[in-house]
C-alpha positions as a printed Julia matrix, in Angstrom:
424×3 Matrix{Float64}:
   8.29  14.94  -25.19
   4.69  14.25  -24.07
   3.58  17.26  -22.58
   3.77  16.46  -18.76
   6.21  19.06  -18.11
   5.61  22.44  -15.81
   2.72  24.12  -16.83
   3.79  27.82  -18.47
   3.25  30.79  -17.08
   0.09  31.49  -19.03
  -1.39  28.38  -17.77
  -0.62  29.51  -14.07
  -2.57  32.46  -14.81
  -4.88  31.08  -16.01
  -5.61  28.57  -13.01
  -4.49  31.05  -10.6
  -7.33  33.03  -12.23
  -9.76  30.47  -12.03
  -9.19  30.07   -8.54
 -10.05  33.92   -7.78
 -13.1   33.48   -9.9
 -14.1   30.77   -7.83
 -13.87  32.33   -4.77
 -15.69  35.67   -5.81
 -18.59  33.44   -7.21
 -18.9   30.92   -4.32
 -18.74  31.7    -0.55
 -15.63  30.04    0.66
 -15.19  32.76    3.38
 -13.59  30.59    5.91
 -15.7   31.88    8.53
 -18.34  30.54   10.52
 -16.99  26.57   11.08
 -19.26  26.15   14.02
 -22.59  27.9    14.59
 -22.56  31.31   15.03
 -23.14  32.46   18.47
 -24.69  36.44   19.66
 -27.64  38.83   19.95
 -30.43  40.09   17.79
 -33.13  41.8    18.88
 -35.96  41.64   16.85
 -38.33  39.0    18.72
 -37.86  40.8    22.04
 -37.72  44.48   20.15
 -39.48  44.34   17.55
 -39.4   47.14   15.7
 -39.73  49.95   18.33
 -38.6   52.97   17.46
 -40.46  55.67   19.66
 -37.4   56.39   21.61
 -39.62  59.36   23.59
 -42.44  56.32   25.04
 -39.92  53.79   25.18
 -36.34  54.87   25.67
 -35.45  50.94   27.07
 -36.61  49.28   24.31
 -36.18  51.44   21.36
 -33.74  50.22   18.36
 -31.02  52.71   19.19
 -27.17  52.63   19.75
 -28.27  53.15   23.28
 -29.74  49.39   23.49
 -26.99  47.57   21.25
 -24.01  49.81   23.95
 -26.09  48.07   26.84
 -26.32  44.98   25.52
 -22.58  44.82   24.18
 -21.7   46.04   28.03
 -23.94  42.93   29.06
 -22.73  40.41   27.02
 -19.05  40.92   28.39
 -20.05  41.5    31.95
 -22.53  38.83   32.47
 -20.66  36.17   30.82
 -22.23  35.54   27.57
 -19.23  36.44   25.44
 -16.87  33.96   27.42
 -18.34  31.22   26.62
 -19.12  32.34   23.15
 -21.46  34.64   22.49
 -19.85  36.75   20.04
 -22.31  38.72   17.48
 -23.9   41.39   18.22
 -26.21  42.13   15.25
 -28.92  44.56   14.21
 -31.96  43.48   12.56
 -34.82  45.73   10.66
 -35.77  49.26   11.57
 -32.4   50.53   12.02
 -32.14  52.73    8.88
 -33.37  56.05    6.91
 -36.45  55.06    4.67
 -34.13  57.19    1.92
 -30.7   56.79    1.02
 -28.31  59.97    0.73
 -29.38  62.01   -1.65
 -25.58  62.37   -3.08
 -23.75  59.05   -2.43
 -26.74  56.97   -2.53
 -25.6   55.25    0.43
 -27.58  53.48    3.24
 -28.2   56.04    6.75
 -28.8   55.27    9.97
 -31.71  56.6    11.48
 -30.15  60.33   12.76
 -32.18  60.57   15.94
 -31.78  56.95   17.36
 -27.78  56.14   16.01
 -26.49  59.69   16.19
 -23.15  58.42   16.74
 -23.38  56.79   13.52
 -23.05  52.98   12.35
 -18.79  53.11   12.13
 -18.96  54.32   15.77
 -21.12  51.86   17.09
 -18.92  49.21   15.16
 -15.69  50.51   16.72
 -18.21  50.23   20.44
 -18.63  46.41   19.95
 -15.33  45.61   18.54
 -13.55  47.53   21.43
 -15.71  44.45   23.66
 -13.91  42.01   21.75
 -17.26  41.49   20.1
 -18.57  41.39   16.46
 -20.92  43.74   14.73
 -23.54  42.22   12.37
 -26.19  44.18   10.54
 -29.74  43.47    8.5
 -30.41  44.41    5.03
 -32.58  43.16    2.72
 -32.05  41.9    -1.15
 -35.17  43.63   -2.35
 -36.74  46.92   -2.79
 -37.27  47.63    0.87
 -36.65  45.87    4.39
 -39.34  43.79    5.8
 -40.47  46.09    8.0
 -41.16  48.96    5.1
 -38.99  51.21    6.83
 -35.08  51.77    5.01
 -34.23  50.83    1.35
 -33.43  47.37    0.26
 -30.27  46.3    -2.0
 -32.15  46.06   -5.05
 -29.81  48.35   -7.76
 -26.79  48.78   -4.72
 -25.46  45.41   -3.78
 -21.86  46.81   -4.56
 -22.54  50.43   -2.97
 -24.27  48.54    0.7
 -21.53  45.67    0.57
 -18.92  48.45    0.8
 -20.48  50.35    3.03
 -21.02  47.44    5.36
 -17.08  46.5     4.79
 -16.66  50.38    5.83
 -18.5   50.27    8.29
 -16.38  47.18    9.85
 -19.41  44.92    9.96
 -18.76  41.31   10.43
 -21.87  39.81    9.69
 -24.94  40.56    7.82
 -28.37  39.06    7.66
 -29.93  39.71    4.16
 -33.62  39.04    4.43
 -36.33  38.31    0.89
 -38.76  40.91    1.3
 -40.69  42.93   -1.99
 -38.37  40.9    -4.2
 -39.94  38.65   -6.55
 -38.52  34.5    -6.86
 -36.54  35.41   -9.83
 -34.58  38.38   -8.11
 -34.09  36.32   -5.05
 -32.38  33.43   -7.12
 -30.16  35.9    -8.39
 -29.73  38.48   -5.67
 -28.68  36.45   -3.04
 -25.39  34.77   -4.85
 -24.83  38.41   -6.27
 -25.15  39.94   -2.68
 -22.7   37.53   -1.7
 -20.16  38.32   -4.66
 -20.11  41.58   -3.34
 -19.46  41.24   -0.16
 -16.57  39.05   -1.34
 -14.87  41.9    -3.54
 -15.07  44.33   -0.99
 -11.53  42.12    0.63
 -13.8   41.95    4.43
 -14.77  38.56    5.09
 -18.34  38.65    6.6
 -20.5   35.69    8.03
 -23.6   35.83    4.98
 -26.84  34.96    6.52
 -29.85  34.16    4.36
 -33.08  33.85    4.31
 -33.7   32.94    0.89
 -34.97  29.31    1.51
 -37.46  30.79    3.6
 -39.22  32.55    0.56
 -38.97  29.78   -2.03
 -41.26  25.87   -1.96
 -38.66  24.34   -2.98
 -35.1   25.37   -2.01
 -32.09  24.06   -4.07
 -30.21  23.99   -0.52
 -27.02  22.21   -2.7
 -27.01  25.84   -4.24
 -27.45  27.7    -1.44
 -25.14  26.02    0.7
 -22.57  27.29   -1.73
 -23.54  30.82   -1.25
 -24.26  31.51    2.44
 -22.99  30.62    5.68
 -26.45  30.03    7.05
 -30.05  30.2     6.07
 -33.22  30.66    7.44
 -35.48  27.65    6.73
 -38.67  27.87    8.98
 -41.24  30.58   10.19
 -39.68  33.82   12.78
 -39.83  31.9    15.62
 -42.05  33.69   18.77
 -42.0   33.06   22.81
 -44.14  29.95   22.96
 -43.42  25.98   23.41
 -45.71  26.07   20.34
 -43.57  27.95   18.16
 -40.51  25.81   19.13
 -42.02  22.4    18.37
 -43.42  23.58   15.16
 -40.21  24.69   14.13
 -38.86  21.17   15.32
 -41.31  19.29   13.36
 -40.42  21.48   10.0
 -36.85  20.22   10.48
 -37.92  17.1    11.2
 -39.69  16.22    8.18
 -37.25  17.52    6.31
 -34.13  16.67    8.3
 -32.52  14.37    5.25
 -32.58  16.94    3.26
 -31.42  19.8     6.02
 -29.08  17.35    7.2
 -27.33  16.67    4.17
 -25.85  19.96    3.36
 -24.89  21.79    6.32
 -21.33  21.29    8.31
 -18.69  23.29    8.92
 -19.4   26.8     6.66
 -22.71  26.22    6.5
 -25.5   25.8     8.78
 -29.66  25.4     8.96
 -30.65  28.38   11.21
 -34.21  27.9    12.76
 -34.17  31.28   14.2
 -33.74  33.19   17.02
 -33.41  31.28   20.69
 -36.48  33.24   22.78
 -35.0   31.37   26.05
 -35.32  34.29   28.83
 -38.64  36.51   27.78
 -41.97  36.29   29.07
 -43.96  32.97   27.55
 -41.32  30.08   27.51
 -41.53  27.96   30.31
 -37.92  26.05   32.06
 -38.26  23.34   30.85
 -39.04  24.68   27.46
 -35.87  26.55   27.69
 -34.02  23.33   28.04
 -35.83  21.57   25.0
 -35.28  24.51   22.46
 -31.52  24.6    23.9
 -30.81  20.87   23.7
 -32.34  20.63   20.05
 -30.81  23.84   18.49
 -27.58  22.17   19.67
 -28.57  18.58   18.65
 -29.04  20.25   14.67
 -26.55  22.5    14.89
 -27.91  25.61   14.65
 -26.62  29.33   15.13
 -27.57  30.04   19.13
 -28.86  33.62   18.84
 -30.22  35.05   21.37
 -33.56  36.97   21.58
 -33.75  38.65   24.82
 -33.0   41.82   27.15
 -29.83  40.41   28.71
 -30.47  43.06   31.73
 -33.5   41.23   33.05
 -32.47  37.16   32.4
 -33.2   35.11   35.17
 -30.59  33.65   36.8
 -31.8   29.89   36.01
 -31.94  31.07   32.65
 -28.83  32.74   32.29
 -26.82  29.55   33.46
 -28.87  27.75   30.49
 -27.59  29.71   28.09
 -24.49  29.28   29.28
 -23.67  25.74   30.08
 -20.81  24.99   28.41
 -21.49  21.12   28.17
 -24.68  22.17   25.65
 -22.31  24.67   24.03
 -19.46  22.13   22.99
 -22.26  19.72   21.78
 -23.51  22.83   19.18
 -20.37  23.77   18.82
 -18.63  20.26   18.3
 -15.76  20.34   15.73
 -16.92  17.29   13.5
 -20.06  19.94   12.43
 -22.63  16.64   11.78
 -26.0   17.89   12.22
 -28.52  15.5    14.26
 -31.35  14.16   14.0
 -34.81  12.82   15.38
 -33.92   9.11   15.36
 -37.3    7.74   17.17
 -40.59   9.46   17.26
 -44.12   7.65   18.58
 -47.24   9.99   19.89
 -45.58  11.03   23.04
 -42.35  10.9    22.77
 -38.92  11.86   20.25
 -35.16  11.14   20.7
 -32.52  13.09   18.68
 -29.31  12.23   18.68
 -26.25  13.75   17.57
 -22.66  12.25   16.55
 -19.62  14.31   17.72
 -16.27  13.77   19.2
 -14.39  12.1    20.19
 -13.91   9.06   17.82
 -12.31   5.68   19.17
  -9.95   3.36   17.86
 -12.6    1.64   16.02
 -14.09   4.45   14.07
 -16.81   4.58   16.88
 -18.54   8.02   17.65
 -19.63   9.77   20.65
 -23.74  10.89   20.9
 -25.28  13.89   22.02
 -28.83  12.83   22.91
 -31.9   14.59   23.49
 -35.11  12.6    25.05
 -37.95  14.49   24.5
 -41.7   14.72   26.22
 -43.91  15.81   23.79
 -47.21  15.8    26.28
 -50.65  15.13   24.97
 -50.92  11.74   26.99
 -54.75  10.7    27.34
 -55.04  10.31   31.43
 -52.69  13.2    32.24
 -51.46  15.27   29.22
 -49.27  17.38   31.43
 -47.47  14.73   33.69
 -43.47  13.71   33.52
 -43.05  10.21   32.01
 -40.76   7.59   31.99
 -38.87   6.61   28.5
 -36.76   2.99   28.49
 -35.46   2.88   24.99
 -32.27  -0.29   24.27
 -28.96   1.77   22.9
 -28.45  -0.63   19.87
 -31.95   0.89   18.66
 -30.73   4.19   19.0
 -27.46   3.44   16.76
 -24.99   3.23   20.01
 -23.16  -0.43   18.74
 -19.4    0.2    20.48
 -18.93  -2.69   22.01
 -16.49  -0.98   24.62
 -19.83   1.34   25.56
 -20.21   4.87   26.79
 -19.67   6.65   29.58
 -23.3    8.77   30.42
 -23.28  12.53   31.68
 -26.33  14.68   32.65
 -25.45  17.54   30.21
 -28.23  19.86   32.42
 -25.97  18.68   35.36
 -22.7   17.87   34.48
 -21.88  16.58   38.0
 -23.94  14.34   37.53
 -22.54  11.09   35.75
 -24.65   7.95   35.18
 -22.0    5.53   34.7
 -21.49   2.95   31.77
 -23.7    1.73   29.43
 -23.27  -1.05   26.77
 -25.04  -1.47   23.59
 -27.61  -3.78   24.5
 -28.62  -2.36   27.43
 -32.04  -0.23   28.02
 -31.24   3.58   28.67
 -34.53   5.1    30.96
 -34.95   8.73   31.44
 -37.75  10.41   33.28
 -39.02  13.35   31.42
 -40.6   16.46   32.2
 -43.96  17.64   29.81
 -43.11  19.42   26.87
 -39.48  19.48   28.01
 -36.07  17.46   27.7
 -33.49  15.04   29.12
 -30.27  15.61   27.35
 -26.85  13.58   27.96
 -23.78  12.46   26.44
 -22.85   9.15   25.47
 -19.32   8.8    25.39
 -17.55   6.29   23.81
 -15.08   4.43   25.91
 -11.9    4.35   24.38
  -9.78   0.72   23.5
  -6.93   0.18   25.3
């Protein structure tokens, strides 16, 4: 007989074995299918650790216990804010002398790192943690991976974390390139599935992000972000030019992360608030906060949680956007997401933005008129408008060829959604 029959037992081992060593070399976690939402510290923090002068700000249990307490009882968590993750300067500069394992630091996490897990998780919150795939963390203060990738996954697994940033620092191109998909492996075997942020684009000229995306659920492709308009729009303009590229390999998995969201510190205006929001959720990227969640201000709280700009980062379809129209003084990104019609038509998520700088009054609010067929919007049955900044606030129907006008604030955003009306 031709041999079409039911492959043997040794050949179903042998695929079945394939398929294990395909999942311990790739990521294919299941995990993060929208951007991840939560907490980090560092750009607010830093890396203060003189708990004596500053007991408020210090990287201690004592902050991440507040701000787990916060993000349940001021809201963030229910509409998804759900990591809760350490970054640098929370470890021993030496391992344990016996096990060679990673310490806290003693005096500032004297519960230890499985307590403070159990803390968050007790919340119904995750715990993510920073390492580093070199010889030491950025900030020069705890060990790196470099020789333990096993021994730190476990630990992490262990330790019940649920995420874990792995940063590039004093690791040379070469170990990076290998590190990171090794890191990952590990944290595979250990049997606890854990969201694997990089930063390994970050640290090369050229990223292979085909490669990466198979390796990590997000990366890091642009400078730490600070709490300044200027710092946003520079990171927009690095996506920006190279948004085809961005663009073509993230979705649901695997996401561009552009840092840290500093919405709700000291620099960053309103209405620069609202741009970084509306953009971060335009690309898709993780919305991690940056800030001290006791002393938010209310306008900036309800920002960061509007759950019309949440569904449009978190929208199911996982397309990234894009800037679709740029000129001196203004942009428009737009975003596809759900629902689809009949007619294979999508809905838009789109962001007008005021970039300033014009010659009579840099700093005024300006009027944009731009026709919807330009911007891609074709469905002939058109799209119902909503103010996603004010959801009450609906702006009726628009068809393709007619002219859309928004009146923007400087430096700041319009943002709506165009939905498509559905054939009956």
């Amino acid at each position: 007989m031709p041999s079409r029959e039911r492959p043997s037992h040794l050949l179903l081992l042998l695929i079945c074995y394939c398929s294990a060593l395909r999942y311990i070399h790739g990521l294919e976690n299941g995990l993060a299918q929208t951007p991840p939402m939560g907490w980090m510290p560092y750009e607010r923090f830093q890396c203060t650790i003189d708990c004596a002068r500053f007991p408020r700000d210090c990287i201690s249990e004592s902050l991440f216990k507040r701000t787990a307490d916060l993000l349940v009882s001021e809201g963030y968590a229910a509409v998804g804010f759900q990591y809760l993750i350490i970054d640098d300067c929370w470890m021993e500069t030496l391992r344990d002398s016996i096990t060679q394992r990673l310490l806290p630091a003693r005096e500032r996490f004297p519960s230890g790192m499985a307590d403070l897990s159990d803390y968050i998780h007790r919340r119904g919150l995750k715990f993510g943690i920073y390492h580093d795939v070199g010889e030491k963390t950025c900030m020069f203060l705890g060990p790196g991976a470099r020789g333990h990738f096993q021994l730190d996954a476990q630990t992490f697994a262990d330790w019940g974390v649920d995420y874990v940033k792995l940063d590039g620092c004093y690791a040379t191109e070469s170990e990076r390139d290998r590190g990171y998909p090794a890191f990952g492996k590990a944290m595979n075997s250990t049997g606890r599935t854990m969201v694997y942020s990089c930063s390994w684009p970050f640290y090369k000229e050229k990223p292979d992000y085909r490669l990466i995306a198979q390796h990590c659920n997000l990366w890091r492709f642009a400078e730490d972000i600070t709490d300044s308009y200027t710092s946003v729009f520079k990171t927009m303009e690095h996506y920006r030019r190279n948004q085809q590229l961005l663009s073509a390999h993230a979705g649901p998995g695997r996401w561009n992360d552009p840092d840290m969201l500093v919405l709700g510190n000291f620099r960053l205006s309103y209405d620069a608030s609202r741009l970084q929001l509306a953009i971060w959720s335009v690309i898709a990227a993780p919305l991690i906060m940056t800030n001290d969640l006791e002393t938010v201000r209310p306008e900036i709280r309800e920002l960061l949680q509007n759950r019309e700009v949440i569904a449009i980062n978190q929208d199911l379809l996982g397309m990234p956007g894009r800037c679709v129209l740029t000129s001196k003084y203004f942009q428009v990104w737009l975003r596809r997401v759900t629902p689809v019609n009949d007619l294979g038509k999508h809905s838009f998520a789109v962001a007008f933005v005021n970039l300033g700088g014009f010659d009579h009054c840099p700093l005024c609010p300006r009027t944009i008129e731009v026709g919807l067929e330009r911007l891609g919007l074709d469905s002939l049955t058109g799209y119902y408008v909503v103010d996603l900044f004010n959801s009450s606030r609906s702006l009726g129907m628009f068809k393709p060829y007619d002219a859309f006008s928004t009146r923007i604030n400087p430096e700041g955003v319009t943002f709506y959604k165009f939905t498509v009306v559905p054939v009956y």
